[in-house]
C-alpha positions in Angstrom: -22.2 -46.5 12.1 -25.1 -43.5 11.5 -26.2 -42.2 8.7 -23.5 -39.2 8.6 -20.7 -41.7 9.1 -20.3 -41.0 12.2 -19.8 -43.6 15.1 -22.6 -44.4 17.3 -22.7 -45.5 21.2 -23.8 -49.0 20.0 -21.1 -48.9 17.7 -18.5 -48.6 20.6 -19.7 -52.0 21.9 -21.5 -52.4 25.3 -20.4 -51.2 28.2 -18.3 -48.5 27.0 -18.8 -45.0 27.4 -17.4 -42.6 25.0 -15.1 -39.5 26.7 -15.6 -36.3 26.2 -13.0 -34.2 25.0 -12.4 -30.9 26.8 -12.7 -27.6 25.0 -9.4 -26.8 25.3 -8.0 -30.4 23.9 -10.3 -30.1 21.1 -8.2 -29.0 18.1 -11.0 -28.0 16.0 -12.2 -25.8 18.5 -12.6 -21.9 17.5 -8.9 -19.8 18.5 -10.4 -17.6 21.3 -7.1 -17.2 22.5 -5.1 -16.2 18.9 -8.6 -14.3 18.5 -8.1 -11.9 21.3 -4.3 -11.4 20.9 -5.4 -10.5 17.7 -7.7 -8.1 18.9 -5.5 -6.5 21.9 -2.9 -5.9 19.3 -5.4 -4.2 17.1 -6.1 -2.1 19.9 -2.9 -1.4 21.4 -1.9 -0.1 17.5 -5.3 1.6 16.5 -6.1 3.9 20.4 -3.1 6.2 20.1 -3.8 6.8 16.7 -8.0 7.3 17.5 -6.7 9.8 20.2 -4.6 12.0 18.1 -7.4 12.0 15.4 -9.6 13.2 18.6 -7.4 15.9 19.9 -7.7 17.3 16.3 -11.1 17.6 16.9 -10.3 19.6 20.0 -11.7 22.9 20.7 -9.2 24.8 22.9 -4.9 24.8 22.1 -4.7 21.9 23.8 -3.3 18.2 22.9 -4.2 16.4 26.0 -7.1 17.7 27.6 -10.4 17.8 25.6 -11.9 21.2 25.7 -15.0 20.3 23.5 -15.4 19.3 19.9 -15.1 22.1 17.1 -13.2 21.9 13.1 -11.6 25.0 13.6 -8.0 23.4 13.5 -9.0 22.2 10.4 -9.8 25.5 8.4 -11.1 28.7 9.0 -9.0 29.7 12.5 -5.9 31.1 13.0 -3.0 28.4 13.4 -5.2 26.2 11.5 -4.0 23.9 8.4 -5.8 25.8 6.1 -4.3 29.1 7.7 -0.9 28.3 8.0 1.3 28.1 5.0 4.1 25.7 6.3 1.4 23.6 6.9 -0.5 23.9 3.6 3.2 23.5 2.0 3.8 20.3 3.9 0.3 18.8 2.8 1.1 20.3 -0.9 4.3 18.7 -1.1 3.5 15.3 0.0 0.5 15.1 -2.7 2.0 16.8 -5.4 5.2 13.8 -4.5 2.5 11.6 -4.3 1.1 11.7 -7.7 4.0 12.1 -9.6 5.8 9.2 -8.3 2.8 7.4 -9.0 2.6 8.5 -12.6 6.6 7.4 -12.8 6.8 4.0 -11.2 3.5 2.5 -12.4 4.6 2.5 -16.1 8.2 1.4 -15.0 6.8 -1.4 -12.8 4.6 -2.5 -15.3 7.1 -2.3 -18.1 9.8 -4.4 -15.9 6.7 -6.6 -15.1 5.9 -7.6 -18.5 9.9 -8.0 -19.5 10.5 -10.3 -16.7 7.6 -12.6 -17.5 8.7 -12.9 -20.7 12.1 -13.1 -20.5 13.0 -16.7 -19.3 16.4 -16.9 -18.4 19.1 -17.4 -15.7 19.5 -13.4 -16.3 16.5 -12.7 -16.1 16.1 -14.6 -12.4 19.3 -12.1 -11.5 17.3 -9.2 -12.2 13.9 -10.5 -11.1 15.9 -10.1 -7.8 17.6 -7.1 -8.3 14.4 -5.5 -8.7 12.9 -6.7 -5.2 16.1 -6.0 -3.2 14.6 -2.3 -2.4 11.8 -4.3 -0.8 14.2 -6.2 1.6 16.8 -3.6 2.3 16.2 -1.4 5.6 14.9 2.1 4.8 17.1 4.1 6.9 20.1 2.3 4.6 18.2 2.7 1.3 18.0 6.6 2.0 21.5 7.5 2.8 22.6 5.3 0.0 20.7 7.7 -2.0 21.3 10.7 -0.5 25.5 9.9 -1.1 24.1 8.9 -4.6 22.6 12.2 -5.2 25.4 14.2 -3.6 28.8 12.2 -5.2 27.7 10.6 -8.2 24.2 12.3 -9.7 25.3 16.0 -8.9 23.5 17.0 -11.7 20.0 16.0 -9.7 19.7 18.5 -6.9 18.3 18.1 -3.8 14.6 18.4 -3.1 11.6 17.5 -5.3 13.4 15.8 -8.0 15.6 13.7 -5.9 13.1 13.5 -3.5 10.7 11.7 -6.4 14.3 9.5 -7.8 14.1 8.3 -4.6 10.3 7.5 -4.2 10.5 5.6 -7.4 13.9 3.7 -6.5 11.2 1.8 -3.8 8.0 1.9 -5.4 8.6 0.4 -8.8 9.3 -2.8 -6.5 5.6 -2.7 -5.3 4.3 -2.3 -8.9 6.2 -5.5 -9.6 5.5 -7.8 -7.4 1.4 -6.8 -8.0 1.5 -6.7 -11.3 3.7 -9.6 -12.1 2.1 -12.2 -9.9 -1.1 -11.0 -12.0 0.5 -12.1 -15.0 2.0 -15.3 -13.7 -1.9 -16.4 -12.6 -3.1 -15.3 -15.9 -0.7 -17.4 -18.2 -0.3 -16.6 -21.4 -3.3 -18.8 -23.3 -5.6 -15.7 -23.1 -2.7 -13.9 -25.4 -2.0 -16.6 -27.2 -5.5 -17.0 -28.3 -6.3 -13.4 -29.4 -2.8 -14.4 -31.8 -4.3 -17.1 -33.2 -7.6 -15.5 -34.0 -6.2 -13.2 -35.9 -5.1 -10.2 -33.5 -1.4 -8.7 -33.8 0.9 -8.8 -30.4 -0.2 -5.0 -29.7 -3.6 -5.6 -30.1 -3.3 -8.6 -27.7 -1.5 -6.5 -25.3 -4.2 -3.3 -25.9 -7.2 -6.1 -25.9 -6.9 -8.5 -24.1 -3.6 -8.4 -21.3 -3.9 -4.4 -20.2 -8.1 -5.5 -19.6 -7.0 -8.4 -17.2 -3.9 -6.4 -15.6 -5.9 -2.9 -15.0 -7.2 -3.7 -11.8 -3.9 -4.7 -10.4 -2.2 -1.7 -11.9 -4.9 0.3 -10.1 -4.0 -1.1 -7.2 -0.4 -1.3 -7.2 -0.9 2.7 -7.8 -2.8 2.9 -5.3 -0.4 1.3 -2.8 2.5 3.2 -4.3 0.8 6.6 -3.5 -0.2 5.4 0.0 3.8 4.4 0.3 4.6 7.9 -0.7 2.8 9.8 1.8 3.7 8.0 4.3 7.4 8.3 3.6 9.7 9.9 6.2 13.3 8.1 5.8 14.1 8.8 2.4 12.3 12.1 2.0 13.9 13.3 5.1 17.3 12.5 3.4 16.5 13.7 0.2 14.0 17.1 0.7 16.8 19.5 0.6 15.8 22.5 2.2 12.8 23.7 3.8 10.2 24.8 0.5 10.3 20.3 -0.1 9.0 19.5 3.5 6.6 16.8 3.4 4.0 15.9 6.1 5.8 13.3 7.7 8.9 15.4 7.9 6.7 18.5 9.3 5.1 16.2 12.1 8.9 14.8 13.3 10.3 18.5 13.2 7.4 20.0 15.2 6.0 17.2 17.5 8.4 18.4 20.2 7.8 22.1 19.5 4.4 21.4 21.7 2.5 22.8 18.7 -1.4 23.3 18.4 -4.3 20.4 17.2 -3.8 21.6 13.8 -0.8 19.2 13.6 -2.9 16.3 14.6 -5.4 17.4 12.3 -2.4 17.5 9.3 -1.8 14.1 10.5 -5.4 13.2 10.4 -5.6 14.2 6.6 -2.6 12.3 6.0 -4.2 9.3 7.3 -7.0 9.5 5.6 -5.6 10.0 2.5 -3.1 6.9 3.1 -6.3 5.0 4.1 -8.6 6.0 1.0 -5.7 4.8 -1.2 -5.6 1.7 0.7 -9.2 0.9 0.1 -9.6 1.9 -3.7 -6.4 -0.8 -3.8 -8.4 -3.2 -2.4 -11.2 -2.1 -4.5 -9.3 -2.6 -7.7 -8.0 -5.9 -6.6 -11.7 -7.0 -6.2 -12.4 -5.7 -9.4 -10.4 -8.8 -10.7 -13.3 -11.1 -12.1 -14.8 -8.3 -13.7 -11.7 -7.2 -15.7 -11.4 -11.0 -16.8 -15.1 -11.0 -17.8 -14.5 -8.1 -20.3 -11.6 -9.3 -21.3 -12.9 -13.1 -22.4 -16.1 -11.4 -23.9 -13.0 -9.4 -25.9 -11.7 -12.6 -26.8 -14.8 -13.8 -28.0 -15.7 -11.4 -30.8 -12.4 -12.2 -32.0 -14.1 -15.2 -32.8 
């Protein structure tokens, strides 16, 4: 036996010669193969969507044949997003959905968050999976159950922006949920508890010390939920009523066919970026974990 534990020729007795294992027998061996599915699929998903960021780029009408770089479907040109008002609409629409539906379901998720961590019950199972079953059932089924929703029962909501942000929230307080409440599960409750017996009342453990430790999953969760809503076509395409509501997504599916200018791949090229910003300030805020619990212990420590 060596030094590292490992066994030696000697070791194997005289004679004997050790075999080598192949590479591909060894099962600690590095996945090439999972490694370049991985990457063709990357691929295969990410070039169609490089190529219709390109053609926005494009300097002539065209969306297949590159006539030279230029911005001017961007702004500035006739045709242009920042030109044509269905266009500007569309882009207006889907961020004004956006934010508001952001500013509705993050309170709601976190408030159904904090009640279903608390309250321990076979009830309270039941609606921890009530709340998730937007999560599991197919979009295209969530929307026209809505839309007969808005149009039999909830006359009183009409059809456009406001249900058009019912519906939003219907699926995004679910997102808010899950984040936020598997944040509290990992946290516990000894943090809370603490602040209580040091003297702090249950708001001012909730204010102090909790909101500190769930802020960067709220973030996040928000952030997800207003990537969600751009992106939305199913429900908003039930829901948006006439044509003053018409989201991006809708305005790409209606005039994809149309063979319209670059200045609907550059709409879609804003709309990805703005999905993909929101992804990564998530992602940021979910990293910012640590730092929250820092601040909140050195809040628990002047308690002290």
């Amino acid at each position: 036996m060596t030094a590292t534990g490992a066994p030696s020729r000697a070791a194997a007795g005289p004679g004997r010669v050790t075999k080598r294992v192949p590479p591909w027998r060894n099962p600690w061996r590095r996945p090439y193969v999972l490694g370049a599915i991985t990457w063709l699929y990357i691929l295969w998903s990410l070039v169609p969507v490089l190529i219709a960021v390109q053609f926005s780029f494009n300097g002539g009408r065209s969306r297949s044949t590159w006539q030279g770089f230029s911005t001017q479907w961007y702004c500035c040109a006739e045709g242009s997003v920042g030109e044509d008002p269905s266009l500007l609409l569309a882009l207006e629409n889907s961020l004004i959905l956006g934010a508001v539906t952001v500013l509705v379901a993050t309170p709601l998720g976190v408030m159904l968050a904090l009640g279903l961590t608390r309250w321990r019950s076979r009830s309270s199972q039941v609606a921890n999976g009530i709340a998730l079953v937007p999560l599991v059932t197919p979009e295209i089924v969530l929307g026209s159950a809505l839309y007969l929703v808005m149009v039999n029962l909830y006359q009183f909501v009409p059809l456009g922006r406001p249900a058009m942000l019912l519906g939003h929230v219907t699926f995004s307080v679910s997102y808010v949920l899950v984040i936020v409440r598997s944040r509290l599960l990992s946290i516990g409750r000894d943090y809370e508890e603490a602040a209580r017996d040091l003297g702090a009342s249950p708001l001012q453990a909730i204010r102090t010390i909790l909101l500190p430790l769930l802020m960067p999953s709220v973030f996040a969760s928000a952030m997800i939920v207003f990537a969600t809503s751009l992106d939305d076509f199913v429900v908003s395409q039930f829901l948006f009523g006439d044509a003053s509501n018409i989201t991006v997504p809708i305005k790409l599916y209606t005039a994809v066919r149309a063979s319209p200018t670059p200045a609907l791949n550059a709409l879609a090229t804003l709309l990805l970026v703005g999905s993909f910003l929101a992804l990564v300030l998530a992602y940021v805020g979910l990293r910012a974990r640590r730092r929250g619990t820092r601040s909140a212990l050195d809040d628990l420590a002047d308690y002290g």
